[in-house]
C-alpha positions as CSV (number, residue, x, y, z in Angstrom):
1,X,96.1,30.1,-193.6
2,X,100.0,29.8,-194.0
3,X,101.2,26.6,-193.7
4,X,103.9,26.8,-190.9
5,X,107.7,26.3,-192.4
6,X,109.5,22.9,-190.9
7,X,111.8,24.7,-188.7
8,X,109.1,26.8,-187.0
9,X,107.5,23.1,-186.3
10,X,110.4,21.7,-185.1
11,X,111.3,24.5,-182.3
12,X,107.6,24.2,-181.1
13,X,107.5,20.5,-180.7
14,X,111.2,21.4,-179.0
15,X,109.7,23.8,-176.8
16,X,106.5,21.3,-175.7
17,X,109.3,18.6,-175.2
18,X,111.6,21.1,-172.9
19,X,108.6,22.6,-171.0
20,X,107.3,18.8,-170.1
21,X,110.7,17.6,-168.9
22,X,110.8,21.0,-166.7
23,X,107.6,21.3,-165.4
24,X,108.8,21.3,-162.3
25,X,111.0,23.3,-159.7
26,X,112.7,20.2,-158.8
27,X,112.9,19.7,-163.0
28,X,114.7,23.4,-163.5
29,X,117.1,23.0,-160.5
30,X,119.1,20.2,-162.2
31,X,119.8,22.0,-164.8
32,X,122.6,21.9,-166.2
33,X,123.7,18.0,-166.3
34,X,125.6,18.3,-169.3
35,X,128.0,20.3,-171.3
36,X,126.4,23.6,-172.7
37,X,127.3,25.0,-176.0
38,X,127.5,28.7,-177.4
39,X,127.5,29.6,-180.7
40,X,129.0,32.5,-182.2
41,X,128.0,33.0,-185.5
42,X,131.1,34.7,-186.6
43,X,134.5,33.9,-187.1
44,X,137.1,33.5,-184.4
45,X,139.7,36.3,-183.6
46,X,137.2,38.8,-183.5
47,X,135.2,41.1,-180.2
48,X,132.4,38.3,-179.8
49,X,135.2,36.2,-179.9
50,X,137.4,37.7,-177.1
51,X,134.8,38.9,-174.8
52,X,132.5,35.4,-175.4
53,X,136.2,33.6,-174.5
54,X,136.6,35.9,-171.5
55,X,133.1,34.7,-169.6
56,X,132.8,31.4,-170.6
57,X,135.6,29.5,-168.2
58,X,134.0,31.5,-165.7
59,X,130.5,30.6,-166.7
60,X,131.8,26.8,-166.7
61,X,133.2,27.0,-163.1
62,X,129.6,28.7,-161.9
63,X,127.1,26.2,-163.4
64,X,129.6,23.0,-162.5
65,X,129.5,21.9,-166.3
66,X,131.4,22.3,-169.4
67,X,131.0,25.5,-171.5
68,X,132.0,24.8,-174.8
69,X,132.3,27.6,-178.4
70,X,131.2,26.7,-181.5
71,X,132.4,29.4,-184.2
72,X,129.7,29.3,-187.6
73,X,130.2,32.0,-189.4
74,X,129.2,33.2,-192.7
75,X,126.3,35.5,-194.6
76,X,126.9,38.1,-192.3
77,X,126.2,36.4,-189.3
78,X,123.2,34.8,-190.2
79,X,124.2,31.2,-191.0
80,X,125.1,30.6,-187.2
81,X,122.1,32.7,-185.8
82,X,119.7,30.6,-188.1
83,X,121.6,27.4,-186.3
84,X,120.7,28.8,-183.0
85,X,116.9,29.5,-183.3
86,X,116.6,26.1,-184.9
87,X,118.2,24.4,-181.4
88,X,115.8,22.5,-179.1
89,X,115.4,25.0,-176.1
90,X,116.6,23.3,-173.2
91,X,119.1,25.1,-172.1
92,X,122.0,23.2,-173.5
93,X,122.0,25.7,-177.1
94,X,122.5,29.7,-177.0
95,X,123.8,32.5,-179.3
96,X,126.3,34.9,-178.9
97,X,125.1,37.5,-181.7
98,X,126.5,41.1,-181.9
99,X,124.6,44.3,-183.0
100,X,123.9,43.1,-187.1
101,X,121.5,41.0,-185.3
102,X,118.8,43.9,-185.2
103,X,120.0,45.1,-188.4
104,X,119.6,41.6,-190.7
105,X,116.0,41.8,-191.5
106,X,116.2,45.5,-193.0
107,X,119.5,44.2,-194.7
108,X,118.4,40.6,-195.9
109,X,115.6,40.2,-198.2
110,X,114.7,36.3,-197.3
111,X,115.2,35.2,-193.3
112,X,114.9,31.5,-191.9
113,X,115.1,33.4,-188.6
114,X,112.6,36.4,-186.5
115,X,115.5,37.9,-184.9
116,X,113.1,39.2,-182.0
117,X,110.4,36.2,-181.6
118,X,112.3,33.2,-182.5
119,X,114.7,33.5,-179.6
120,X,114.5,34.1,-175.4
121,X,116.8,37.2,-175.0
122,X,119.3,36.5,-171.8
123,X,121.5,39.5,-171.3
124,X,123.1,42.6,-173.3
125,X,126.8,41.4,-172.0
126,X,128.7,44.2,-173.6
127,X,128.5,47.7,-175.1
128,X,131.2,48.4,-177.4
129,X,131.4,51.9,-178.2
130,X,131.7,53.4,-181.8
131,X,133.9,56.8,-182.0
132,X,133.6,59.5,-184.7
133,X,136.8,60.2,-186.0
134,X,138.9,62.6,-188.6
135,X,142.4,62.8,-189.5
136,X,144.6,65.0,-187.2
137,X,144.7,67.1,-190.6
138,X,141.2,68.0,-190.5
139,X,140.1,71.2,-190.2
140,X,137.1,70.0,-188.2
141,X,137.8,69.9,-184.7
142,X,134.3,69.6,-182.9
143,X,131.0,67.9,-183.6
144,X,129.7,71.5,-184.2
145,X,132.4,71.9,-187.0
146,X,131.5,68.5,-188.4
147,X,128.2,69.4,-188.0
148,X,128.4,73.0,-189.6
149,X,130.6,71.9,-192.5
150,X,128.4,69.0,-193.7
151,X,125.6,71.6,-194.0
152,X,127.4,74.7,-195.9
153,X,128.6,71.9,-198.6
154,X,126.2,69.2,-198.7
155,X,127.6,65.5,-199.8
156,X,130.9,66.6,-199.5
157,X,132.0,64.9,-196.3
158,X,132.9,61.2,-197.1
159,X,133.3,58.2,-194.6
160,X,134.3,54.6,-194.9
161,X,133.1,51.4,-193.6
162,X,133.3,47.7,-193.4
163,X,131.2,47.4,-196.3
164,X,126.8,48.4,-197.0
165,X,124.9,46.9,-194.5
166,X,127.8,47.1,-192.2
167,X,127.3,48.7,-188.7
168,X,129.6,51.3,-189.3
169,X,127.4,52.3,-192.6
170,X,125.0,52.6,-190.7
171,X,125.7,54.4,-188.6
172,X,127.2,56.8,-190.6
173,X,123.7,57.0,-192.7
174,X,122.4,57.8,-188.7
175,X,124.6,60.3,-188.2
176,X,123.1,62.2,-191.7
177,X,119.7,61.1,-191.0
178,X,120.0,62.9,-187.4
179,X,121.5,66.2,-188.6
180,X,119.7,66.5,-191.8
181,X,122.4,66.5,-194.4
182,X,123.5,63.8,-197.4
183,X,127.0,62.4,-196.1
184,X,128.7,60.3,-198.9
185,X,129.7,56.4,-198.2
186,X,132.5,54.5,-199.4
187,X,132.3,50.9,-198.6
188,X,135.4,48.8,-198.1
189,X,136.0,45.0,-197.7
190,X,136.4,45.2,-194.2
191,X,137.0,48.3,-191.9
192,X,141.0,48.0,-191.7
193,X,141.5,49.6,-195.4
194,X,138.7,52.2,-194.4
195,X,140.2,53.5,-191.5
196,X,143.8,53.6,-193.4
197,X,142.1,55.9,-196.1
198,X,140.7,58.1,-193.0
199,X,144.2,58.2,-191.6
200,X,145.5,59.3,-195.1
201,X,143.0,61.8,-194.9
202,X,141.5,60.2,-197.9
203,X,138.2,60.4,-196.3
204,X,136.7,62.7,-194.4
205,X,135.8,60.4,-191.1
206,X,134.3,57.1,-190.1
207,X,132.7,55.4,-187.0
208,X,135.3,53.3,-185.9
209,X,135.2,51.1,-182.9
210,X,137.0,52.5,-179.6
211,X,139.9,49.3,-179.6
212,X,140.9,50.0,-182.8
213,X,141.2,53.7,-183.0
214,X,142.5,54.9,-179.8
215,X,146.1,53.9,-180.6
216,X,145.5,56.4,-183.1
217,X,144.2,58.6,-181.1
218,X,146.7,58.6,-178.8
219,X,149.4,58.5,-181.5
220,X,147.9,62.2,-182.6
221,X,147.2,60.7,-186.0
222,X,143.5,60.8,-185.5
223,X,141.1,63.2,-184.1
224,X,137.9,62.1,-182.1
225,X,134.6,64.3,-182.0
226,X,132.3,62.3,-180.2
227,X,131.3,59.0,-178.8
228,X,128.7,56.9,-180.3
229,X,126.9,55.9,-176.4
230,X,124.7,58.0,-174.7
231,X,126.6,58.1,-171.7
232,X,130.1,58.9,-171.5
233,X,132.4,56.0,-172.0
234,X,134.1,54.2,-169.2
235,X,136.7,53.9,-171.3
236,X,137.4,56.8,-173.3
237,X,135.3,59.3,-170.2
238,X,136.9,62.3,-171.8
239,X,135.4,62.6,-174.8
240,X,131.8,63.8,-175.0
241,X,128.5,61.3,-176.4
242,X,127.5,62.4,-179.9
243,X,124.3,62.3,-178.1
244,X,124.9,65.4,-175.6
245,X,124.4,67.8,-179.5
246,X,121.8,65.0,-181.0
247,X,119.9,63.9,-178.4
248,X,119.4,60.0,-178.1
249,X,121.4,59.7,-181.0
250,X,123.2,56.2,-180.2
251,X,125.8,53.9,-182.3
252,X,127.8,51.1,-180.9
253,X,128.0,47.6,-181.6
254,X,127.2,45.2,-178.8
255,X,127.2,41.4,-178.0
256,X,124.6,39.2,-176.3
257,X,123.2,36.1,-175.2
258,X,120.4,34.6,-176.6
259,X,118.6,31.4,-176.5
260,X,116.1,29.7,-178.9
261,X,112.6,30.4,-177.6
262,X,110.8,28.6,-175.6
263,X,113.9,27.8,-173.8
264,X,112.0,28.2,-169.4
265,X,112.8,31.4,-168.0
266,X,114.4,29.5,-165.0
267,X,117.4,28.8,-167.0
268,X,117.0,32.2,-168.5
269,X,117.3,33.7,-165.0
270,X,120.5,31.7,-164.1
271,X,122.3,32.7,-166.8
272,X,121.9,36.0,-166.6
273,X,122.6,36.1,-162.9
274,X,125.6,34.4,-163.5
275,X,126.9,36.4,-166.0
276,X,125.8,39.6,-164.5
277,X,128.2,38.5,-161.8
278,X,131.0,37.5,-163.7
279,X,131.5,40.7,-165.9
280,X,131.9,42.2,-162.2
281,X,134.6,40.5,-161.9
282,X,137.9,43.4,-161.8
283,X,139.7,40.5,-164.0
284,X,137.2,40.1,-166.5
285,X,136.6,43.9,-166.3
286,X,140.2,44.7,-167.1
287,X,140.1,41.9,-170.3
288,X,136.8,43.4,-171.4
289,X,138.3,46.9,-171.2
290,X,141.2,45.6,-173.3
291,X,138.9,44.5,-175.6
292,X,137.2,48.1,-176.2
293,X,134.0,46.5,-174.8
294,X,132.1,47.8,-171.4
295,X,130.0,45.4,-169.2
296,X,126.0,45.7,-169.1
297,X,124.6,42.6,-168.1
298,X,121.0,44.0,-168.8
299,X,118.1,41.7,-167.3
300,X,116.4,39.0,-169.7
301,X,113.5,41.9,-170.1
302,X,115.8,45.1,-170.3
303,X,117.4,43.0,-173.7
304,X,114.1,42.0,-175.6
305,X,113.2,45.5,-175.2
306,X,116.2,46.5,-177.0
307,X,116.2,43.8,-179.4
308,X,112.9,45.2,-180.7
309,X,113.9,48.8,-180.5
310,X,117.1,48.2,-182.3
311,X,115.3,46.5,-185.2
312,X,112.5,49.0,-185.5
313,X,115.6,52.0,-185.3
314,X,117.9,50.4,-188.2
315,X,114.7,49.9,-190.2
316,X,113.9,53.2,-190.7
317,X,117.6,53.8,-191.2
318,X,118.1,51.6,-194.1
319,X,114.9,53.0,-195.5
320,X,115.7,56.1,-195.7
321,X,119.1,56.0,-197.0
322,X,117.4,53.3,-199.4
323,X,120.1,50.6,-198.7
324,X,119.5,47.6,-201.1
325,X,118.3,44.5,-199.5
326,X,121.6,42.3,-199.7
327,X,119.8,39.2,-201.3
């Protein structure tokens, strides 16, 4: 029998210690009675950032304690997440993570971290939409196009990302995957010099995320073709889902709450009631909108589900554009 690693002993005599001191009703309902930290396990400036930012004095102001951000990032996200699952679970530690979350163990050969069963999932606080895109110059001016042209010449389209592994890599791979033809990538060091080379018309297109293209857009130096939700975008309603021609086909990036397991569902609960409320919120709505994000607010149960689904998803992606394990 496997001898369980120190960390995995450590959350469980965490969890014993957390459930004992709220074994009780009475227990749970003075929670919180001190300051409650989130980490982000990337750096600051970024979506998590903003939209983490955006909730959190109004998460303070609802549970009558401090809410304070801790920004640890580093190896892709994974540094800060492993910070998070180690925490004691009593309601005082949780994790901000974004979409690499369910795509780390497909990308990431060694793991101090289950990115389903080490942690209790809260909420799905945002959606942020990936679009397809082209330059204005191409020739392609629908999916179908797109669609038809990667098929007459195939491994002739080319698209940029933020790097392999990235979520924009993926979902490009997705996209070929779902319509049965080899699309080439060309990974950048971030997806700023990508998206210049699609504006060039150096590349053919790229999944770009909705904040940072539609300027373009709207400038007429860039082309959309679909929208990477399943639904049409509260956002950017025009334009029609990549899903409507591949059905279920979904890429976006998204950011959550999570909290190490073990942590008791009661504080669960109240967190995701408050934060379901305060993305409601027309203020918080029109900063998250800014942001390129769209409110969710799933329940505890509607996330785990997804957590799971999204790993199990981006596996079978990564094997099957036979994407090298990153260490």
């Amino acid at each position: 029998m496997p001898i369980p690693s120190r960390s995995r002993i450590t959350r469980a005599l965490a969890a014993l210690a957390a459930g004992l001191c709220l074994s009780t009703g009475a227990a749970a309902d003075a929670w919180p009675s001190k300051t409650i930290k989130i980490i982000i396990p990337f750096a600051a400036g970024g979506v998590t950032d903003v939209v983490i930012r955006t909730i959190s004095p109004k998460l303070s102001e609802a549970l009558g304690q401090p809410v304070v951000i801790e920004n640890k990032g580093g190896a892709g996200g994974t540094l800060g997440t492993a910070m998070g699952a180690a925490a004691a679970p009593d309601g005082y530690t949780f994790i901000a993570p974004a979409a690499s979350h369910t795509t780390t163990p497909s990308l990431y050969s060694k793991l101090s971290f289950d990115p389903v069963k080490d942690f209790a999932a809260v909420t799905q606080i945002v959606t942020v939409p990936y679009l397809l895109v082209v330059p204005a110059s191409s020739p392609m001016q629908t999916l179908a196009d797109f669609i038809a042209a990667a098929k007459a010449k195939p491994g002739t389209l080319t698209f940029g990302s933020a790097g392999n592994g990235s979520s924009n890599h993926l979902a490009g791979e997705l996209l070929a995957g779902s319509i049965g033809a080899p699309l080439v990538h060309v990974p950048y060091k971030g997806s700023g010099p990508a998206l210049a080379d699609v504006l060039g018309g150096q590349l053919s297109f790229m999944f770009d995320t909705i904040n940072t293209s539609t300027g373009h857009v709207k400038a007429g130096k860039l082309r959309v073709l679909g929208v990477g939700t399943t639904k049409r975008s509260r956002i950017m309603p025009d334009v029609a889902p990549i899903a409507d021609t591949i059905p279920g086909f979904e890429a976006v990036t998204w950011i959550g709450l999570l909290a190490p397991a073990g942590t008791p569902k009661e504080i669960v609960a109240r967190m995701h009631r408050e934060i379901e409320k305060i993305v409601q919120m027309p203020e918080v709505q029109e900063r998250l909108s800014a942001s390129g994000a769209e409110s969710v607010a799933s329940t505890p149960e509607q996330f785990g589900a997804y957590l799971g689904s999204e790993v199990a998803k981006w596996g079978r992606v990564v094997k099957q554009a036979k994407i090298p394990p990153v260490q």
